[in-house]
C-alpha positions as CSV (number, residue, x, y, z in Angstrom):
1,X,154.1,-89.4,19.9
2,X,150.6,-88.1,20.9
3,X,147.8,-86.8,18.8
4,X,146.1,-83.4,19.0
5,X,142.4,-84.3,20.0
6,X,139.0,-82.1,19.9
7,X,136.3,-82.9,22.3
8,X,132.7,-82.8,21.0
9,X,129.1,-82.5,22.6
10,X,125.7,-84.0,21.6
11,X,122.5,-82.8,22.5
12,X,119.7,-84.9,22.9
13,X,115.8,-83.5,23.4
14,X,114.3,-86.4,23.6
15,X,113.7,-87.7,27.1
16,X,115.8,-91.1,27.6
17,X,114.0,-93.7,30.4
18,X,116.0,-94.7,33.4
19,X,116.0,-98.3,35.1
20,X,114.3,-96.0,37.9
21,X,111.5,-95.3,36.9
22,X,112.6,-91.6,36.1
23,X,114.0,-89.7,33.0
24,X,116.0,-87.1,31.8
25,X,115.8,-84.6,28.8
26,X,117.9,-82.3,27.4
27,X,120.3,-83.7,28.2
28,X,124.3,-83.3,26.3
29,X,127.1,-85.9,26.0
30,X,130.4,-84.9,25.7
31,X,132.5,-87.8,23.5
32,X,135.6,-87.9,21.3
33,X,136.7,-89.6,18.4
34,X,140.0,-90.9,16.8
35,X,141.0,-92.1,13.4
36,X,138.4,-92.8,10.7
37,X,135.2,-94.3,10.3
38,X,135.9,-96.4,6.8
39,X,133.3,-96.4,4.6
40,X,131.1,-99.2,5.8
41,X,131.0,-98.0,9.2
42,X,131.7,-101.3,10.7
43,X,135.3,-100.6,12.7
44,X,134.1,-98.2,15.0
45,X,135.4,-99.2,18.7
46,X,133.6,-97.6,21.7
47,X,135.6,-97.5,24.9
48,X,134.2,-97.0,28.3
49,X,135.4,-95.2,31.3
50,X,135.7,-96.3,35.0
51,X,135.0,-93.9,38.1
52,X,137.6,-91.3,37.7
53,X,138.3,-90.9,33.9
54,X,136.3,-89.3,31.1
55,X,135.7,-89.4,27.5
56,X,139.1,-88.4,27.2
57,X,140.7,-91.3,26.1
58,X,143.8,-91.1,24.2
59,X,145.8,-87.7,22.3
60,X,146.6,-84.6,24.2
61,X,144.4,-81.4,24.0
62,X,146.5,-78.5,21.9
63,X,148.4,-76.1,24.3
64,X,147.8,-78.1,27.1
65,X,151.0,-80.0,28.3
66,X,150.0,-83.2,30.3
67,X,146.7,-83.5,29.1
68,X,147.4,-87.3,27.8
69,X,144.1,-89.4,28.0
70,X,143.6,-91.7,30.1
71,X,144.2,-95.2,28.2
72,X,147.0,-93.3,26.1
73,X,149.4,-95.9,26.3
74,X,146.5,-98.1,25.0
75,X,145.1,-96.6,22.2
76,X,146.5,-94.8,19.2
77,X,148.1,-95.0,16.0
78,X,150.3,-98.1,15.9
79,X,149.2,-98.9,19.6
80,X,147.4,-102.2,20.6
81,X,143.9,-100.7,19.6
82,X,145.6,-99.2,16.3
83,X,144.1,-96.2,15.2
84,X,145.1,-96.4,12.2
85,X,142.5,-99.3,11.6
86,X,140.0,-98.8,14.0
87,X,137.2,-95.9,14.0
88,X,137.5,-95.5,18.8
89,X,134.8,-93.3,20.4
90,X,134.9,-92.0,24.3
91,X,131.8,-91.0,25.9
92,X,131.7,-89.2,29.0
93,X,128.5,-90.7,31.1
94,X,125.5,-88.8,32.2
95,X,126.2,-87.9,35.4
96,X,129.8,-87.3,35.5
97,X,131.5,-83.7,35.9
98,X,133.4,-84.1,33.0
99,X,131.0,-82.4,30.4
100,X,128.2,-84.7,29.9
101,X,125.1,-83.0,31.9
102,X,125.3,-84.3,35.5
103,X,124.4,-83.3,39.1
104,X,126.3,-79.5,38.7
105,X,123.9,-78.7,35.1
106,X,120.4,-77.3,35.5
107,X,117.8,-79.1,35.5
108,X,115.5,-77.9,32.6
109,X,112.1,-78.7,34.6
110,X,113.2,-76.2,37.9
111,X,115.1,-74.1,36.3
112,X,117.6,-74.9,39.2
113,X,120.8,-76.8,39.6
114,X,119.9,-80.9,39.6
115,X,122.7,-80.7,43.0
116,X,120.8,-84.4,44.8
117,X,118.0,-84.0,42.7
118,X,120.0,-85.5,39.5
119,X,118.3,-89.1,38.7
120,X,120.0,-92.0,39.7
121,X,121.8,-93.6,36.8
122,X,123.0,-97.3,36.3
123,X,125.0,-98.8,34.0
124,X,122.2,-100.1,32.1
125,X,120.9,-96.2,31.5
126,X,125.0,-95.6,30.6
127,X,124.7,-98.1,27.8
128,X,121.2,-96.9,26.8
129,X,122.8,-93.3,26.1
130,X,126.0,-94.1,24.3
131,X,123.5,-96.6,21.8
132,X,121.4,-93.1,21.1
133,X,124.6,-90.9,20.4
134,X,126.0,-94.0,18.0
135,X,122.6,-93.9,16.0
136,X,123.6,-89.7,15.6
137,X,126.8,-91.2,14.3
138,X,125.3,-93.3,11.9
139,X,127.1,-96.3,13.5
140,X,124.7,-99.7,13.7
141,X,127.4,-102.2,15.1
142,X,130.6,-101.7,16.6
143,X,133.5,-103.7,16.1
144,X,134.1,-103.7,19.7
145,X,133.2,-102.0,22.8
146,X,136.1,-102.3,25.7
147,X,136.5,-101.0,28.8
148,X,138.4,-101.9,32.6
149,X,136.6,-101.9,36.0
150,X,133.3,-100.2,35.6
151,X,134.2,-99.4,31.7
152,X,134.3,-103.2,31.9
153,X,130.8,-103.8,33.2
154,X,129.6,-101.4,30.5
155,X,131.2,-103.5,28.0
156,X,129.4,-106.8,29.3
157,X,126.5,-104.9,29.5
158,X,126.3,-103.9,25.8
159,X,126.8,-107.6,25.0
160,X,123.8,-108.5,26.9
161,X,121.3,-105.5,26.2
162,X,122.1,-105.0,22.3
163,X,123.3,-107.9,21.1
164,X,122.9,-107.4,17.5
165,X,125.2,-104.2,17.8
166,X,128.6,-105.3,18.4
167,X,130.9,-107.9,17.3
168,X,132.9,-108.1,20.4
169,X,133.3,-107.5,23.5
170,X,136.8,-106.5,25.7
171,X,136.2,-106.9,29.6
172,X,139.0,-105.9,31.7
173,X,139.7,-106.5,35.4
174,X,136.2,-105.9,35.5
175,X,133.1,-108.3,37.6
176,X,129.8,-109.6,37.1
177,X,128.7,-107.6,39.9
178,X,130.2,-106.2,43.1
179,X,131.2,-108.2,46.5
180,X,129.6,-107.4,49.4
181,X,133.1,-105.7,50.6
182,X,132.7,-103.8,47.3
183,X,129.9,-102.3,48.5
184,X,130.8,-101.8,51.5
185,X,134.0,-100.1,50.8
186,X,132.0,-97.3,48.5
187,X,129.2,-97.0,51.0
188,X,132.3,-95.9,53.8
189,X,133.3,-93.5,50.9
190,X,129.8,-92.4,50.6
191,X,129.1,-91.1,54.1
192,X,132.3,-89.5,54.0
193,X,130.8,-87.4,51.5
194,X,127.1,-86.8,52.9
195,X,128.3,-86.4,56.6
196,X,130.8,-83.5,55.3
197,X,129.3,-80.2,56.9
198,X,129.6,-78.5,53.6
199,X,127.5,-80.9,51.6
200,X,124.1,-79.6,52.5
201,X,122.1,-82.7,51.5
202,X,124.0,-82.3,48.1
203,X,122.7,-79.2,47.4
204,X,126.4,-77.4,48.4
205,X,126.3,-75.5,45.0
206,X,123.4,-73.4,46.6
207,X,125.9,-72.6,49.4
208,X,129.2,-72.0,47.4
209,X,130.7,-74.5,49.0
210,X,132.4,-77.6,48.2
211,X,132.5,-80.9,50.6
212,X,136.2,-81.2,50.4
213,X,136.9,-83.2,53.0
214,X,134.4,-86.2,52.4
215,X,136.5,-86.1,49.2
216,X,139.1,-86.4,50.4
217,X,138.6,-89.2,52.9
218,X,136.3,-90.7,49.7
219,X,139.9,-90.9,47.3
220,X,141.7,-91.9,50.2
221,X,139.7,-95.4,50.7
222,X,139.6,-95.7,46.9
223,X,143.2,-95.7,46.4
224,X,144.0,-98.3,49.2
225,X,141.5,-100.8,47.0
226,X,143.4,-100.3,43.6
227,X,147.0,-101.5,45.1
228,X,148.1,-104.5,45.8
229,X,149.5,-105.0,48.8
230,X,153.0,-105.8,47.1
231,X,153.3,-102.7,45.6
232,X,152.1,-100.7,48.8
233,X,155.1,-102.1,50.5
234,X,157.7,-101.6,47.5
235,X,156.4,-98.3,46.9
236,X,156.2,-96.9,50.7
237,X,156.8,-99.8,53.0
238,X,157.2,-98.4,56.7
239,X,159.4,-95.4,55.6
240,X,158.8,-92.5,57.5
241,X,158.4,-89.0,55.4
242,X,161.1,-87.4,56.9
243,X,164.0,-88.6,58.7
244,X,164.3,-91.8,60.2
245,X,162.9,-91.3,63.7
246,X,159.0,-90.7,64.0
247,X,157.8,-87.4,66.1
248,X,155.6,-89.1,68.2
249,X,152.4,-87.1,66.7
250,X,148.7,-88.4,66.6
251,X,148.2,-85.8,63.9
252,X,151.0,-85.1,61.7
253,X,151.7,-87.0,58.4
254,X,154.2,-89.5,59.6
255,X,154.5,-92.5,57.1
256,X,155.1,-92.2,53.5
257,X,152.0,-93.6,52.6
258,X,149.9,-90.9,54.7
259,X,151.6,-88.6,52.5
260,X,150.6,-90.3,49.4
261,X,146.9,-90.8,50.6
262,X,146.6,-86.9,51.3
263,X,147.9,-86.3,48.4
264,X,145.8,-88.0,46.3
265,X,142.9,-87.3,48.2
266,X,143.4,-83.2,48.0
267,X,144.4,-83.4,44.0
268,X,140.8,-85.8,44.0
269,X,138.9,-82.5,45.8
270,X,139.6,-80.2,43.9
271,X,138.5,-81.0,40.7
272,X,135.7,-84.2,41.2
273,X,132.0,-83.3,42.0
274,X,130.7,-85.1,45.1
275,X,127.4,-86.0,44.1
276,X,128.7,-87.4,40.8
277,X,130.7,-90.1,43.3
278,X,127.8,-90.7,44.8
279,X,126.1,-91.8,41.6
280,X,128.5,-93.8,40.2
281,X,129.2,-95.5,43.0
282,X,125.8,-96.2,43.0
283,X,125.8,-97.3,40.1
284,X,128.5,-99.7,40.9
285,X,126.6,-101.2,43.4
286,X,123.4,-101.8,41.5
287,X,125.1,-103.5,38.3
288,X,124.6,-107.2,38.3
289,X,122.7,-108.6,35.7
290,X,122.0,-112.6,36.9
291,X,119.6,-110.7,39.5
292,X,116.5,-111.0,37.2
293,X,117.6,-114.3,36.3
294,X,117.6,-115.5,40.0
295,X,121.2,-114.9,40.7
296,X,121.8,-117.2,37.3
297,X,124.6,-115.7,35.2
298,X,124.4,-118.6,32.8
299,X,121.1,-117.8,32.1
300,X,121.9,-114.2,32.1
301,X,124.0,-114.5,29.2
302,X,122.0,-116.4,26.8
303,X,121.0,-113.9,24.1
304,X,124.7,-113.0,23.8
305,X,126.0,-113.1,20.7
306,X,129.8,-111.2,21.1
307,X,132.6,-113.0,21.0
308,X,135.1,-112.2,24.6
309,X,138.2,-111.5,25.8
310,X,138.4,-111.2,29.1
311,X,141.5,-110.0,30.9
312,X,142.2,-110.4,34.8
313,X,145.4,-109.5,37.3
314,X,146.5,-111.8,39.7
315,X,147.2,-109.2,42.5
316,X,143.9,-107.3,41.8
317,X,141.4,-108.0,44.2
318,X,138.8,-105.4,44.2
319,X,138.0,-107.2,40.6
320,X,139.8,-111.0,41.4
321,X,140.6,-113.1,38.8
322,X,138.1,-115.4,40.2
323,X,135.0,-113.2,39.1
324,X,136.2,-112.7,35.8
325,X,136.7,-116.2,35.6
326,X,132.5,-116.2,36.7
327,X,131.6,-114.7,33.2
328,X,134.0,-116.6,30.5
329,X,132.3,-119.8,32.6
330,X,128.6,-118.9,31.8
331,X,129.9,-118.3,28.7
332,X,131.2,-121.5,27.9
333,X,128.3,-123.0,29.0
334,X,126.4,-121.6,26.2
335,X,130.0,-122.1,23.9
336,X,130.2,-118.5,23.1
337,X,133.6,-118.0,22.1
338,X,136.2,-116.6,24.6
339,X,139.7,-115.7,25.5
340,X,140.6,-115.4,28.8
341,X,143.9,-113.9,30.1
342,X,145.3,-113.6,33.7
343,X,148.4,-111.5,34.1
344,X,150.7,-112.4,36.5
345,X,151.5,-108.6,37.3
346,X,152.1,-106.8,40.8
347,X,150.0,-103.9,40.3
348,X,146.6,-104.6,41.7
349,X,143.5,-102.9,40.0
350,X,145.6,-100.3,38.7
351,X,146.9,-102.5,36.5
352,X,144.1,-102.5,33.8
353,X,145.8,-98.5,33.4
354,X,149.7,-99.4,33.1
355,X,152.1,-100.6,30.3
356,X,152.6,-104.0,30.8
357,X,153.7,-105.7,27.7
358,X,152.3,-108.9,28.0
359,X,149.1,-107.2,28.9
360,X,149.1,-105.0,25.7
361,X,150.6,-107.6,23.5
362,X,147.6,-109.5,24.2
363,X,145.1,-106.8,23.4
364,X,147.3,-106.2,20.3
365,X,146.8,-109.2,19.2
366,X,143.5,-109.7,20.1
367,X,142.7,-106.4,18.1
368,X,144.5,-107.6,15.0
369,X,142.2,-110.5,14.7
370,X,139.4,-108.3,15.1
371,X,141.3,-106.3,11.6
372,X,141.3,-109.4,10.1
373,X,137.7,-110.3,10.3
374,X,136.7,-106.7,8.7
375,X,139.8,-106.4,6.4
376,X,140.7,-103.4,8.1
């Protein structure tokens, strides 16, 4: 049974430094909390959010059918991050279009709408914001931060720039840093995006319009990456969408899997903000944290105090088990203390999102030892 959540907003005056060079001010971050923070403040659990998901986590919104979060089958009361026990935050980043000021706010300096103008944010500027909206909250180390994918670099990421203020750390199908075919695969999505006639240099709020199509083709790419091939096959294979004969068309949807692309690429359209893609996919591409260590992620991890657990999928690979693997090593080489966990499942990158029980027994269990260290 889900829970009725409330979203809530911060504003913050105070201008906040980017890895750019730049800043932002007055800015607001939209965030939500469930269960209760006991009264030492110590079992608070901050979860971070990939590309397409928000600080809407887990619960449903009141009146709205459908409106489950998007780790709902993960977190709750009773589920594996109990919320009955644990204190969980959400927090939308800057620069998304799900409430937290991003590219579609006003920028307070013009007067005008940010549009391409918006700073360009990394994950390092992500983590620097949700530490300033814990410190509102009164909350001086969390009992965990976790996160999948790019929540998952966000969650390394804490370990390494405040390592005082967490006890652990929960990195899910998640990377170091991207491939090259990473990047390349978001840069493709990219100039879908900028090449779209109605983007207008990413100014298209100017011109009431909306760069649909770049979207479109944008989701498209994305969702061939977070299948397996296994469960492309099993789900559509060669099927055709209607009938069993094809129509000999360059141009209509023929195979089930077109259909599934374009579907998911005009539900993606209608409600994601281009230029936020652009930034987080940026912001993708710049995380990797042995750069300033020359390409050393041993070295990069030497102030870390968290203790892991690191979960990988053997069919994912956008995020392969191999580059999880690259962390708990540098790790152990400074014997920090880890659990590492690959699940044999079929689901590819997707499947950091679904109910698998081994997968959620795990966290479960991993989570009740956390309990047990705070007597929670």
């Amino acid at each position: 049974m889900s829970f009725i959540v409330q979203p809530q907003t911060l504003h913050f005056a105070d201008p906040l430094a980017l890895q750019s060079g730049a800043s932002i001010r007055d800015y607001v971050l939209a965030y939500e909390t469930y269960g209760s923070l006991n009264a030492r403040r110590d079992n608070a659990v901050l979860v971070c959010h990939a590309l397409n998901a928000s600080h809407h986590v887990a619960g449903v919104y009141a009146g709205q059918p459908k409106s489950e979060g998007w780790w709902n089958n993960m977190i709750g009361p009773g589920k594996a991050v109990d919320t009955n026990r644990f204190f969980v935050i959400g927090i939308n980043n800057l620069g998304s279009c799900f409430g937290s000021t991003g590219p579609m706010h006003t920028n307070p300096d013009t007067g005008r709408i940010y549009g391409a103008d918006f700073p360009v944010v990394t994950v390092e500027d992500w983590v620097n914001a949700q530490a300033r909206l814990l410190d509102v909250l009164g909350i001086e180390q969390l009992a965990a931060v976790m996160g999948g994918s790019l929540g998952g670099m966000q969650a390394f990421s804490w370990a390494l720039q405040y390592p005082q203020r967490l006890r652990h750390a929960v990195v899910i199908a998640s990377a170091p840093n991207l491939s090259a075919e990473n990047i390349a695969f978001n840069e493709v999505a990219r100039r879908a995006i900028v090449t779209d006639p109605d983007f207008h240099g990413g100014h298209f709020y100017e011109h009431g319009t909306v760069p649909k199509r770049g979207l479109r083709i944008a989701r498209m790419i994305g969702h061939i990456t977070y299948l397996s091939d296994d469960v492309m096959n099993q789900k559509f294979g060669r099927q055709f969408r209607e009938g069993l004969e094809p129509h000999y068309s360059t141009q209509d949807i023929e195979f089930q899997i077109e259909s599934y692309l374009r579907y998911q690429g005009d539900k993606f359209s209608e409600y994601f903000d281009a230029n936020t893609y652009l930034l987080i996919t940026r912001a993708l591409d710049y995380f990797d944290p042995a750069r300033r260590h020359g390409g050393n992620l041993s070295q990069a991890v030497a102030h870390v105090l968290a203790k892991f657990l690191l979960v990988s999928f053997t069919t994912d690979w956008r995020f392969s088990p191999a580059r999880s693997r690259e962390i708990v090593k540098a790790l152990l080489d400074h014997r920090r203390d880890v659990s590492y966990a690959e699940i044999d499942a079929p689901h590819g990158h997707d499947a950091f999102l679904l109910t698998d029980p081994r997968y959620h027994a795990l966290v479960a269990s991993y989570f009740d030892r956390i309990a047990q260290e705070l007597g929670v």
